[in-house]
Each structure stands twice: as structure tokens, then as C-alpha cells.
TIRO-2110 file (N, C-alpha, C; in Angstrom, 1 decimal):
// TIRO-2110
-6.8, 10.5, 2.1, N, 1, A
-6.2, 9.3, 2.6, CA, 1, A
-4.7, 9.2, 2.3, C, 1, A
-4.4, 9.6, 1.4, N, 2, A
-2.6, 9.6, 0.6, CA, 2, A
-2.4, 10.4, 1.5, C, 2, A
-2.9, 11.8, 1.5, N, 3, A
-2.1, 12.5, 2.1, CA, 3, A
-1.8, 12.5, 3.6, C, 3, A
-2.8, 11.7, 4.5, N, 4, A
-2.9, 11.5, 5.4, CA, 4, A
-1.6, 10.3, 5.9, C, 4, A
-1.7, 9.3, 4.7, N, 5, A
0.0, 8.2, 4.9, CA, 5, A
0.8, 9.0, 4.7, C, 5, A
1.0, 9.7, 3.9, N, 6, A
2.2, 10.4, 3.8, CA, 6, A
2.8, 11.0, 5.2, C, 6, A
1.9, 12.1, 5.3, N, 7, A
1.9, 12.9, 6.8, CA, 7, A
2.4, 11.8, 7.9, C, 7, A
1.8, 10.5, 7.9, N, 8, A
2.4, 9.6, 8.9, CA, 8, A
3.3, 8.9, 8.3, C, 8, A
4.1, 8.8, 7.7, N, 9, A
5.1, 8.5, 7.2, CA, 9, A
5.3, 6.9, 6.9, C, 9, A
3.6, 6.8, 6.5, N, 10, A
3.4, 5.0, 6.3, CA, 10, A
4.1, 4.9, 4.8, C, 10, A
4.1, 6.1, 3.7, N, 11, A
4.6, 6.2, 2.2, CA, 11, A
5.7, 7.1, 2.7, C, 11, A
6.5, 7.2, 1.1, N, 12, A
7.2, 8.2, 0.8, CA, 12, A
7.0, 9.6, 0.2, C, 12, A
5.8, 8.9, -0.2, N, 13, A
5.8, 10.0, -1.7, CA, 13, A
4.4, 9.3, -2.4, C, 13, A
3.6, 10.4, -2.6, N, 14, A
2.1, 10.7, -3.3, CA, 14, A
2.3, 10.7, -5.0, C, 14, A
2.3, 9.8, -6.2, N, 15, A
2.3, 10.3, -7.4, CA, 15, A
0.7, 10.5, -8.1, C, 15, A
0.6, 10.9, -8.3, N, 16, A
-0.6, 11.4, -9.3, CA, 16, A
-0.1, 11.4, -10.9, C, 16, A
-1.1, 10.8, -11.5, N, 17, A
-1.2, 10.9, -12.6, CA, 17, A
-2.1, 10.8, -13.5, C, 17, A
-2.3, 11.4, -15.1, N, 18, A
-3.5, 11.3, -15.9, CA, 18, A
-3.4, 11.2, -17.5, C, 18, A
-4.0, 10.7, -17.7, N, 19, A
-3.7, 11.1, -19.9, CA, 19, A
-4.1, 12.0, -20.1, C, 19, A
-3.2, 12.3, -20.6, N, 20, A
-3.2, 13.5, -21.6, CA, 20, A
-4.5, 13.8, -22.9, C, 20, A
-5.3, 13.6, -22.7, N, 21, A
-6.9, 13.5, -23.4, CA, 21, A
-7.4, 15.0, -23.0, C, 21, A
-7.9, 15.4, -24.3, N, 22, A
-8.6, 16.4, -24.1, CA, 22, A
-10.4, 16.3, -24.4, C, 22, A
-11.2, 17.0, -23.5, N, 23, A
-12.5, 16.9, -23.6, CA, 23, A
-13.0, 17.2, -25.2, C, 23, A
-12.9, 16.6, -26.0, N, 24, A
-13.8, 17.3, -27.3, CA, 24, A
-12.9, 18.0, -28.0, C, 24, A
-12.7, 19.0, -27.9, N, 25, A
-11.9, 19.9, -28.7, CA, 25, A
-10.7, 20.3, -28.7, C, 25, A
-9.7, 20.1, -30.1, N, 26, A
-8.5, 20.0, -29.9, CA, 26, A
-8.0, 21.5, -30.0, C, 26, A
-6.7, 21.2, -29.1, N, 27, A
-6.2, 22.4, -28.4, CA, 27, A
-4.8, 22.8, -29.2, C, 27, A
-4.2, 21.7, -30.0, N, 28, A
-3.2, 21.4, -31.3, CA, 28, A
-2.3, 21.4, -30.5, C, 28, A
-1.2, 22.2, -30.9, N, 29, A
0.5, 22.1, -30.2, CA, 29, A
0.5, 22.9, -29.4, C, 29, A
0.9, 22.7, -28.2, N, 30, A
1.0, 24.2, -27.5, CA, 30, A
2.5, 24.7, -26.9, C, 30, A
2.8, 25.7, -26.4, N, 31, A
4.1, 26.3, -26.7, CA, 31, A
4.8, 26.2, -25.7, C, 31, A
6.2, 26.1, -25.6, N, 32, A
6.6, 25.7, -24.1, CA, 32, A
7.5, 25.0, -23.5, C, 32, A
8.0, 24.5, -22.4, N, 33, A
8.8, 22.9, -22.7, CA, 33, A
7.6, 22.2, -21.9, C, 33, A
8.3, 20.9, -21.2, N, 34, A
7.4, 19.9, -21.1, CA, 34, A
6.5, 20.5, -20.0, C, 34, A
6.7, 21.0, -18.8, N, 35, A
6.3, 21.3, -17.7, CA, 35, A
5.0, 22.1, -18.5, C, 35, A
5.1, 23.1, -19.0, N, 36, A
4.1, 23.9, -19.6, CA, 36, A
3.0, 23.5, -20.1, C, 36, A
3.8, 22.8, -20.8, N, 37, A
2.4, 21.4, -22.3, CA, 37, A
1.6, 20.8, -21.7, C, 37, A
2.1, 19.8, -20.4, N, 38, A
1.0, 19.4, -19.8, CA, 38, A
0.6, 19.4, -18.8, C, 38, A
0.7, 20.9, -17.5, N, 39, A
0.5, 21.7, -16.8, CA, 39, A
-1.2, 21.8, -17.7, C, 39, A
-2.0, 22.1, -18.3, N, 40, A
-3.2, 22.3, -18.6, CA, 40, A
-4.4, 20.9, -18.0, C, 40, A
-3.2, 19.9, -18.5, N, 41, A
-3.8, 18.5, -18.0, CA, 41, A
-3.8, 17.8, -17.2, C, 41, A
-2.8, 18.7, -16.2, N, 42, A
-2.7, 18.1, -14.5, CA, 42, A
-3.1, 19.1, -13.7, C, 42, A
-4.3, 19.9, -13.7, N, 43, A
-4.7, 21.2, -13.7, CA, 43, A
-5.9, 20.7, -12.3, C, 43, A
-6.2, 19.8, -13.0, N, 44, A
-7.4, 18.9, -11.8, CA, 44, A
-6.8, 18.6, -10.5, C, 44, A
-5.8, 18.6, -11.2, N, 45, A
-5.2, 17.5, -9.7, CA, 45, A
-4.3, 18.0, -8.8, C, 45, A
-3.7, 19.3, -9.1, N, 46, A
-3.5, 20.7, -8.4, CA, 46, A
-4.8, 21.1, -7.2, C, 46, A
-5.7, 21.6, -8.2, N, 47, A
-6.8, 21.4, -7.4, CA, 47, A
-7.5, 20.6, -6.3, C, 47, A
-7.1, 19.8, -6.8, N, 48, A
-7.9, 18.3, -5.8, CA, 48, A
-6.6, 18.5, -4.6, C, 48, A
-5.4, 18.8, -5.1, N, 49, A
-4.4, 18.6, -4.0, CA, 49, A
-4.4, 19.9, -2.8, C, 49, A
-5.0, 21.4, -3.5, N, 50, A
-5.2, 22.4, -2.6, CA, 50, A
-6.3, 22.5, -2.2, C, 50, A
-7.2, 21.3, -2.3, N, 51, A
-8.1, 21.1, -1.4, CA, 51, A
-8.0, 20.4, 0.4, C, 51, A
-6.9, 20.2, -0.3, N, 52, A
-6.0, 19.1, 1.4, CA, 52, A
-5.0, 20.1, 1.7, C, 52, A
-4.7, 20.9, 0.8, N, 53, A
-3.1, 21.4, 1.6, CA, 53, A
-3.3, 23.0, 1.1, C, 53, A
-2.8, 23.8, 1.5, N, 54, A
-2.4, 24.9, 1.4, CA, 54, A
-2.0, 24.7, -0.2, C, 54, A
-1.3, 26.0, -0.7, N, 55, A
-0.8, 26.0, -1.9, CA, 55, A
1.0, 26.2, -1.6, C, 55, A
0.9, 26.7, -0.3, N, 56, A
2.5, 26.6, -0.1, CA, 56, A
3.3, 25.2, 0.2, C, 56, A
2.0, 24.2, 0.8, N, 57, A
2.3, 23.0, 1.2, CA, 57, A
2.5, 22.2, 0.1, C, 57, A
1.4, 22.4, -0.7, N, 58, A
1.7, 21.6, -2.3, CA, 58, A
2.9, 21.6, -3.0, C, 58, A
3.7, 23.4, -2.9, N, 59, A
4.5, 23.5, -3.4, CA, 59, A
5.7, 23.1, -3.0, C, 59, A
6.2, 23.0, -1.6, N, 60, A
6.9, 22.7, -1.2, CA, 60, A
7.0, 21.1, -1.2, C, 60, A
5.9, 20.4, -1.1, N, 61, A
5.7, 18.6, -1.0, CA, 61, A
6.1, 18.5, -2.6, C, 61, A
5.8, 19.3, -3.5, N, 62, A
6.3, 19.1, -5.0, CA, 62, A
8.0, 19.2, -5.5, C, 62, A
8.0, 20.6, -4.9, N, 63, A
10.1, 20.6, -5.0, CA, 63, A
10.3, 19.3, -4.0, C, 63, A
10.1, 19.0, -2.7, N, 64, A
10.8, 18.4, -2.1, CA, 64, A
10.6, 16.6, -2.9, C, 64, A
10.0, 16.6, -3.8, N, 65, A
9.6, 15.3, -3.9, CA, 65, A
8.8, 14.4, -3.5, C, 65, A
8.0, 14.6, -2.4, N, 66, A
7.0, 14.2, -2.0, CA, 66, A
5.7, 14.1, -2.6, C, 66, A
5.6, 14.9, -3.0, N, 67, A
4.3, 15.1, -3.9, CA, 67, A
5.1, 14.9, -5.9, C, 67, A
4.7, 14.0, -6.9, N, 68, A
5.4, 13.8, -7.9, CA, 68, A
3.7, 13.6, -9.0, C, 68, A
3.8, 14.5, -9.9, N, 69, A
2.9, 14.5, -10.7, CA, 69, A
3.5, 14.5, -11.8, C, 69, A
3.0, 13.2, -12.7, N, 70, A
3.9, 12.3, -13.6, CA, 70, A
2.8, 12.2, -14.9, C, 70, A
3.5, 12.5, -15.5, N, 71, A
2.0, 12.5, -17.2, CA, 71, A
2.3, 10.7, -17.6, C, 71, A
1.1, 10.4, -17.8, N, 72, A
0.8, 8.7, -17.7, CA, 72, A
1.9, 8.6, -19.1, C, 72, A
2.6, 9.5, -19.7, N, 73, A
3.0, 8.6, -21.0, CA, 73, A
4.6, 8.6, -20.5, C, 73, A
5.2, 9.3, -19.4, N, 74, A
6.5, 8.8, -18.9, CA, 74, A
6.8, 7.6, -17.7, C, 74, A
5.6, 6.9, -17.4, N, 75, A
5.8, 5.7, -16.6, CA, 75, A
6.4, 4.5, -17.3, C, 75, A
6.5, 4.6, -18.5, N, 76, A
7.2, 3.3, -18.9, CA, 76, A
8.2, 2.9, -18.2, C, 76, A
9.0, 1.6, -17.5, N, 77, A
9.5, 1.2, -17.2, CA, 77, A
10.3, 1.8, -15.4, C, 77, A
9.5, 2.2, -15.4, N, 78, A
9.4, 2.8, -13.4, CA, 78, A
8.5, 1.7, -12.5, C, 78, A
9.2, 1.8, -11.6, N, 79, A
8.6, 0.9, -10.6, CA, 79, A
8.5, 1.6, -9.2, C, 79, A
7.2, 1.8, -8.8, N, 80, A
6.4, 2.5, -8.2, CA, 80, A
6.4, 2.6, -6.7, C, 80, A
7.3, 2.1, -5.9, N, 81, A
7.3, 1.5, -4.1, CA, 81, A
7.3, 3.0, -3.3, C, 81, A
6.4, 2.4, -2.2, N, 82, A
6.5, 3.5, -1.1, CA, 82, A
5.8, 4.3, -1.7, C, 82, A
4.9, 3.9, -1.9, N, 83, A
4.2, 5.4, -2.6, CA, 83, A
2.6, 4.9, -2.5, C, 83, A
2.0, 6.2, -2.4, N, 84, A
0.6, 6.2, -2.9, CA, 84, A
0.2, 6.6, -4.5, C, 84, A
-0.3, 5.6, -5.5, N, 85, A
0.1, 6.6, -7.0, CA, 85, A
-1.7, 6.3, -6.8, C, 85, A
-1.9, 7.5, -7.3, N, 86, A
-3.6, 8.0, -8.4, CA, 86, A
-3.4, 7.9, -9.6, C, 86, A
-4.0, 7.9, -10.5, N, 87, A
-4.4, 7.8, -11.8, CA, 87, A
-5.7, 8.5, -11.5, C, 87, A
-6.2, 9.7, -12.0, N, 88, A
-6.9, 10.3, -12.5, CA, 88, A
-7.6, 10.3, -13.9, C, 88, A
-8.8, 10.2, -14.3, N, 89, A
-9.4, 10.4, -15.4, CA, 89, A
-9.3, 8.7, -16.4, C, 89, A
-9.0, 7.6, -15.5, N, 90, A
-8.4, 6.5, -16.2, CA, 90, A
-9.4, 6.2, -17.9, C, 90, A
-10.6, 6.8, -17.4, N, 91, A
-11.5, 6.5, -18.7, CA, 91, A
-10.8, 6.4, -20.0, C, 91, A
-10.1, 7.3, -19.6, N, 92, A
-9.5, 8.0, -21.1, CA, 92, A
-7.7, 7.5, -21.4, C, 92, A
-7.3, 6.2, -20.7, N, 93, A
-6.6, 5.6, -20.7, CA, 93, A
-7.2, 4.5, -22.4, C, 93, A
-6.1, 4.0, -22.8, N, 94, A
-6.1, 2.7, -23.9, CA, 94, A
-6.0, 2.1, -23.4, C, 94, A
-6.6, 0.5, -23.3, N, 95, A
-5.9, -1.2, -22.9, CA, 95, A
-4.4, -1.0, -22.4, C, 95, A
-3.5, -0.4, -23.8, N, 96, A
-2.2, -1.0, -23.7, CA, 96, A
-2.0, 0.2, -22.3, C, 96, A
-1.9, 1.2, -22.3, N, 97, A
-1.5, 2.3, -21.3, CA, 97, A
-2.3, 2.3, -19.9, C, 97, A
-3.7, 1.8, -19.9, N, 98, A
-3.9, 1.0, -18.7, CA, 98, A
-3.1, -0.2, -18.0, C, 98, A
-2.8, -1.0, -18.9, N, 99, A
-2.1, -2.3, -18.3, CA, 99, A
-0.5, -1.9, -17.8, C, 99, A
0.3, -1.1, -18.8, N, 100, A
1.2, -0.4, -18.4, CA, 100, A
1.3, 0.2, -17.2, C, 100, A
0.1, 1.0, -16.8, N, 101, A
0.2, 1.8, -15.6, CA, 101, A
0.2, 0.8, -14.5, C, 101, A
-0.5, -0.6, -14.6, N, 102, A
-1.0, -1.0, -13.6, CA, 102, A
0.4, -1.9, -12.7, C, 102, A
1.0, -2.2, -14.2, N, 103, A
2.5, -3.2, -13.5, CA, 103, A
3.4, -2.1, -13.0, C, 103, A
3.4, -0.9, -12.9, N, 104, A
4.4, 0.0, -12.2, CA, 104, A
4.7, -0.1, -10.9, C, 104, A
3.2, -1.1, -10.3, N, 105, A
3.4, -1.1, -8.7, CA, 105, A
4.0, -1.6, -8.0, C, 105, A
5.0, -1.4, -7.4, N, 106, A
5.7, -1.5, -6.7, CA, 106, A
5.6, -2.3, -5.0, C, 106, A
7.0, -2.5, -4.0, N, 107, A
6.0, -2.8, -3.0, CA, 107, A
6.0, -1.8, -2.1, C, 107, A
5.1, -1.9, -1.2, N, 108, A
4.7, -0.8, -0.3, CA, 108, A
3.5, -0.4, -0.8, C, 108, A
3.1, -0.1, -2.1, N, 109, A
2.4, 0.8, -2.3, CA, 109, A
1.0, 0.8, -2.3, C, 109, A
-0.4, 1.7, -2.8, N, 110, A
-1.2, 1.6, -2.8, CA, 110, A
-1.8, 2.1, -4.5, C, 110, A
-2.3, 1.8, -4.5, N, 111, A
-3.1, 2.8, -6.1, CA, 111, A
-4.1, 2.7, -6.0, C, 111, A
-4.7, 4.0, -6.5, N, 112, A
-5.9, 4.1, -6.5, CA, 112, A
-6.3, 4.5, -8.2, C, 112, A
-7.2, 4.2, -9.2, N, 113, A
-7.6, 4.3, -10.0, CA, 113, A
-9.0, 4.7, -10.1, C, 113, A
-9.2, 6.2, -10.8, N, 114, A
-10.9, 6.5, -10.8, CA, 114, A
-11.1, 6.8, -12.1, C, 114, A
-11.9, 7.0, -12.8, N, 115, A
-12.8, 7.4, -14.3, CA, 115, A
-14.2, 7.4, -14.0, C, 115, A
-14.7, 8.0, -15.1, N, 116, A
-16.3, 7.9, -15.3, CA, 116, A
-16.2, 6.8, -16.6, C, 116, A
-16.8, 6.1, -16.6, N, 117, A
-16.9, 5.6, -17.9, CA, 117, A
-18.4, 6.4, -18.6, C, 117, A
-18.7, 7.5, -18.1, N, 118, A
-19.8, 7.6, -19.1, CA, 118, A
-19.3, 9.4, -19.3, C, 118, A
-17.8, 9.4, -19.4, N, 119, A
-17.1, 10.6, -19.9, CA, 119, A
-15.9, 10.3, -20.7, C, 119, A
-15.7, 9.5, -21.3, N, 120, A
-15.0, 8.8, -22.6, CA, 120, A
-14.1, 9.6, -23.7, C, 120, A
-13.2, 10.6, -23.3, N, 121, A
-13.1, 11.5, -24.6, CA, 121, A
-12.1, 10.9, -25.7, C, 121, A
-11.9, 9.5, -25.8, N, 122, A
-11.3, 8.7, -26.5, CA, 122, A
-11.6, 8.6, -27.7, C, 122, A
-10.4, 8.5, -29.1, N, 123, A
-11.3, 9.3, -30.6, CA, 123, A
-12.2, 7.7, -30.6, C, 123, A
-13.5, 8.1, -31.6, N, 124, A
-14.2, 6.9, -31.6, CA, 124, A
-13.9, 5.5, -32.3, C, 124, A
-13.8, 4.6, -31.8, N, 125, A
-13.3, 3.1, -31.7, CA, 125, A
-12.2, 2.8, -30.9, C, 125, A
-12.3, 3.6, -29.9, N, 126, A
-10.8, 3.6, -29.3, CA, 126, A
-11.4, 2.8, -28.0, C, 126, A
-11.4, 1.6, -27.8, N, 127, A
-11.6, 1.0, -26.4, CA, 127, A
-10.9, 1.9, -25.0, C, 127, A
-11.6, 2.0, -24.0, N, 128, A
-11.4, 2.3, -22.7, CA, 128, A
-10.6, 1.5, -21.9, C, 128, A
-9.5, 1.8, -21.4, N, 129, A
-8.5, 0.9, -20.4, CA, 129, A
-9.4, 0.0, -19.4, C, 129, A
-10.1, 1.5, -18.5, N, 130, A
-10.3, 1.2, -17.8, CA, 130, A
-11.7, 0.4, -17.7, C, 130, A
-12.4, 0.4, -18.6, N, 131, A
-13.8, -0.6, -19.1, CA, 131, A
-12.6, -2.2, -19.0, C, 131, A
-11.8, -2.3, -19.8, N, 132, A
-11.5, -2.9, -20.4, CA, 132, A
-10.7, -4.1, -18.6, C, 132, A
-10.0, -3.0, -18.4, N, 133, A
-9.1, -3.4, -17.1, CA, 133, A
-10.2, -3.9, -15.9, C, 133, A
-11.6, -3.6, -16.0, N, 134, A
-12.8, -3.8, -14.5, CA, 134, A
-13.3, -5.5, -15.4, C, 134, A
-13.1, -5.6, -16.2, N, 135, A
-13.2, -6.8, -16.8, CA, 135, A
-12.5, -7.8, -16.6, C, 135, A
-11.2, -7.5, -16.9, N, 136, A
-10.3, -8.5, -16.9, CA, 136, A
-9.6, -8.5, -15.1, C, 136, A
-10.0, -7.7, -14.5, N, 137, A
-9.7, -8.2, -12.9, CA, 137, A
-10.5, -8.2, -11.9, C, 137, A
-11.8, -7.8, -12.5, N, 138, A
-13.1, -8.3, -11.5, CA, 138, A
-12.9, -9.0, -10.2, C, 138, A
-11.8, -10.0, -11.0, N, 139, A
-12.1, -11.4, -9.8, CA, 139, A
-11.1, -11.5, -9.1, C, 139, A
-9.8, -10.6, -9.0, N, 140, A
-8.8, -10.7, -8.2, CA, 140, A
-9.0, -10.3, -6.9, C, 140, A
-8.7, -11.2, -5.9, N, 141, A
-9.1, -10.9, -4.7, CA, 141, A
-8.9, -9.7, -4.0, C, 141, A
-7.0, -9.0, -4.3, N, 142, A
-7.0, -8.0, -3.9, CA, 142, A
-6.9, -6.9, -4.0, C, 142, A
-7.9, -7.0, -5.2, N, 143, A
-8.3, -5.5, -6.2, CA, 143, A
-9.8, -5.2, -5.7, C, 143, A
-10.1, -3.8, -5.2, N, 144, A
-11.4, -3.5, -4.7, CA, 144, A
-12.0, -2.6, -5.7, C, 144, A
-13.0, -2.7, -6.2, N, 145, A
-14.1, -2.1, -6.8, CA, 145, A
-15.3, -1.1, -6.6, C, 145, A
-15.3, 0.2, -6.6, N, 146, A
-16.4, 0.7, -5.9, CA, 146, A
-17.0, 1.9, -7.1, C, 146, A
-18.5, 1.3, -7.1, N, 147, A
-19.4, 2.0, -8.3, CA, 147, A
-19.9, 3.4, -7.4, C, 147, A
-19.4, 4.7, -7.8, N, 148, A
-20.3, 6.0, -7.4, CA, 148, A
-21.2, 5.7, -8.4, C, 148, A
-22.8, 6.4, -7.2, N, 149, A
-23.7, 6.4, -8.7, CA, 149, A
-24.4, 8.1, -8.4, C, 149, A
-24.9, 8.4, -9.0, N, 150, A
-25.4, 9.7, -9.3, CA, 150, A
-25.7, 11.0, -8.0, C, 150, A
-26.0, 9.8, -6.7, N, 151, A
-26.4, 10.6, -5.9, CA, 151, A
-25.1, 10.8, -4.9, C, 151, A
-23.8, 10.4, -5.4, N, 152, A
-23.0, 10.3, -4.4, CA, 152, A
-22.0, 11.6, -5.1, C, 152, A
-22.2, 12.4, -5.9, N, 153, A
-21.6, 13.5, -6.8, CA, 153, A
-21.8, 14.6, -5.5, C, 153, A
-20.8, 15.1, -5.3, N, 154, A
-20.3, 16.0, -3.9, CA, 154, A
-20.3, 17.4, -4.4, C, 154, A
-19.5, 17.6, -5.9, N, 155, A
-19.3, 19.3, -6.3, CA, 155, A
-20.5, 19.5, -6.1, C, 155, A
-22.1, 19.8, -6.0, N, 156, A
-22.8, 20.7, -6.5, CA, 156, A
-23.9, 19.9, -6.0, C, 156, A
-25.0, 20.2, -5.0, N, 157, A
-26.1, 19.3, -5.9, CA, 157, A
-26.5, 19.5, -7.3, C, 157, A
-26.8, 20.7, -7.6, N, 158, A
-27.4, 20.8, -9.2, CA, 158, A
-26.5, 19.9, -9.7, C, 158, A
-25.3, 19.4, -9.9, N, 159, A
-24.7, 18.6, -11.0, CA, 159, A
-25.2, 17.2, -10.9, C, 159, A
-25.5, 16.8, -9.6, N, 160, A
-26.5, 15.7, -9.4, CA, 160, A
-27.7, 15.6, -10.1, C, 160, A
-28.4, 16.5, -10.3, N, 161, A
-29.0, 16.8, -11.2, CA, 161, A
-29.3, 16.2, -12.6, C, 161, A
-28.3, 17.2, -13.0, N, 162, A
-27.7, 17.3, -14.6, CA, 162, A
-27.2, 15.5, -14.8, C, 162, A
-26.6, 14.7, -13.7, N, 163, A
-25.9, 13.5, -14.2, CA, 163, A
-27.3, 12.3, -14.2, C, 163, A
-28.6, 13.1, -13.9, N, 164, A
-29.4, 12.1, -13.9, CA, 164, A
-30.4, 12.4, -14.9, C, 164, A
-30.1, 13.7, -15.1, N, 165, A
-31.1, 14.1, -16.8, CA, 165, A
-30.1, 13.4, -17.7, C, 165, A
-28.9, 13.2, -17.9, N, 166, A
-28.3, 12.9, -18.7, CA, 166, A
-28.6, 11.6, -18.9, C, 166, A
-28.3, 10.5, -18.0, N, 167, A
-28.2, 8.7, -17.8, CA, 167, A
-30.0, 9.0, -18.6, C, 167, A
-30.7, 9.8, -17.7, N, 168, A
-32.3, 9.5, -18.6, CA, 168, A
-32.2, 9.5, -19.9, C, 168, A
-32.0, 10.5, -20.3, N, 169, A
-31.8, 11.1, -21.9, CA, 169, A
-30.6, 9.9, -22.6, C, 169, A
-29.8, 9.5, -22.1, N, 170, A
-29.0, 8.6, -23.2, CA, 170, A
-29.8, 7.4, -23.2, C, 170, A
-30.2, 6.8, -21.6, N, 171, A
-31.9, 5.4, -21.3, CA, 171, A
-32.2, 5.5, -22.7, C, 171, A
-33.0, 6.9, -22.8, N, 172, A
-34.3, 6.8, -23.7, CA, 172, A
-33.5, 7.3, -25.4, C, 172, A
-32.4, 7.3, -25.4, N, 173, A
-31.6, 7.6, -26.8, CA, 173, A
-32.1, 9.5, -27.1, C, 173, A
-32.9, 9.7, -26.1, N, 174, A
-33.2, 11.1, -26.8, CA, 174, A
-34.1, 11.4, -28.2, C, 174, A
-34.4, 9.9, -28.3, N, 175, A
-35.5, 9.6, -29.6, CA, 175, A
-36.7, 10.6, -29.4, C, 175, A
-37.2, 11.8, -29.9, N, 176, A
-38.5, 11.5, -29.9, CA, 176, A
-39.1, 12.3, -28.8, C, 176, A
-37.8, 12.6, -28.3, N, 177, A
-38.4, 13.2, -26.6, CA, 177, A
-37.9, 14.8, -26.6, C, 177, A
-38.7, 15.5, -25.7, N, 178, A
-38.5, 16.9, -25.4, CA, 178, A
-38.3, 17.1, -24.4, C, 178, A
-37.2, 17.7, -24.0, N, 179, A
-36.7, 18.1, -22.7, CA, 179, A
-36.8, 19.4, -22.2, C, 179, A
-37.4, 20.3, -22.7, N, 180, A
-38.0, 21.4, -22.6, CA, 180, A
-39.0, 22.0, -22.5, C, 180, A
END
């Protein structure tokens, strides 16, 4: 859909962006300047983008500016117009860096916000933005809400699968049970 406004010249410019969270295990300092350091963590969204475009098209929508992939911890004080922005992986957003992201918008624009909340790699007691953010704007009329649930998972059927042994096995705590 972004890339489709863009192409018709309803936006200017596509921003993508994600926290910097790693799954489980830390990866420590890594070597580099910035582009490098969190090139690991915008890695998804490359992907998702050469899924619509060539890789020459990406690159070129990227130098020319059209395409801007932005690590969620340099949005402070930018205001967002004419654009389509994503947020990727919001799970793993904080309160405060959720709410931050959210006032960037600009006018013209669109946002789109996705997470799993049952993929959390936030250290433990660390509330979820985006749990936190489906709370507190539930009721705003022109904020839309849409629950994927298990059977709507596109990579793979098997991972459809896997996402419904999982929701079972966390149901049942895994108390007691053999999955084997």
C-alpha cells in the first residue's frame, strides 16, 4: 500500500522504522559507524521492501530519499508529513518511545504500526508501548485496529502451525504436559 502511494505520488516519501531490540541474546558493541550498527536491525525491513521492489529500486528510492529508514531512537523532535511511516516490531517499543513515535505525525501522512505482543524481547518488567498504546487509544475514532490471529500467518503454513502449538502450550502453562 505505501509503496503503491508513493508510486502515485499521493506521499513523498516511505519511512520505516524499528527498536533496536534484540531477540534473547546479546550481540554487545558492534563495530562500525552508525549505518553499520544498526543495518543488523533494519535487516527485516530491506527484506519486506525487496519483496515490492527490485533491489535496484530500493536502492535507488533510498539514495534519492524516497524510501528513509530511520532507527526509532533518532525521531525525537521530527515531524513526519507527506509520508507513509511504519514502525516495525512496535512490541518492543517502551511507553515513553511509543508515545514519542506516535506525535511525529505529521500532515498528509499515514502510519502504520505492527508487533506481536506475544514476541516481547523487552528486559523483564519492562512494559510494552505498544500493549500499553492499544489501551490508551482504543477509543479514538480515527485510529484503526486489526487483530491477525494464527491462521492469517502467510510465511509458511508450518509456522501456522508452530504459532498454534505455542498459544496451546503457554494456555496450558506447559504444566505437566508432554509434547512429544
Amino acid at each position: 500500500f505505501a509503496v503503491s502511494m508513493l508510486k502515485s505520488g499521493q506521499i513523498d516519501k516511505i519511512i520505516l522504522s524499528r527498536p533496536a531490540v534484540e531477540a534473547g541474546e546479546r550481540l554487545g558493541f558492534l563495530p562500525g559507524d552508525l549505518k553499520e550498527k544498526i543495518d543488523p536491525y533494519l535487516r527485516p525491513i530491506y527484506d519486506a521492501l525487496n519483496d515490492m521492489l527490485s533491489f535496484s529500486e530500493v536502492l535507488k528510492k533510498i539514495e534519492s530519499g524516497c524510501i528513509e529508514i530511520a532507527p526509532l531512537a533518532f525521531m525525537r523532535g521530527r515531524t513526519l508529513s507527506n509520508a507513509f511511516i511504519i514502525l516495525d516490531e512496535s512490541q518492543n517499543t517502551t511507553p515513553i518511545q511509543m508515545k514519542m513515535f506516535l506525535t511525529r505525525l505529521g500532515e498528509n501522512s499515514k502510519m502504520i504500526i505492527n508487533g506481536d505482543l506475544s514476541q516481547v524481547d523487552l528486559p523483564s518488567g519492562t512494559k510494552s508501548g505498544l500493549r500499553e498504546s492499544i489501551n490508551i487509544l482504543k477509543n479514538v475514532n480515527e485510529i484503526g485496529f486489526i487483530e491477525f490471529m494464527q491462521n492469517d500467518v502467510v510465511r509458511n503454513t508450518l509456522v501456522s502451525k508452530i504459532v498454534s502449538k505455542y498459544e496451546e502450550f503457554e494456555k496450558d502453562k506447559g504444566v505437566g504436559k508432554r509434547y512429544f
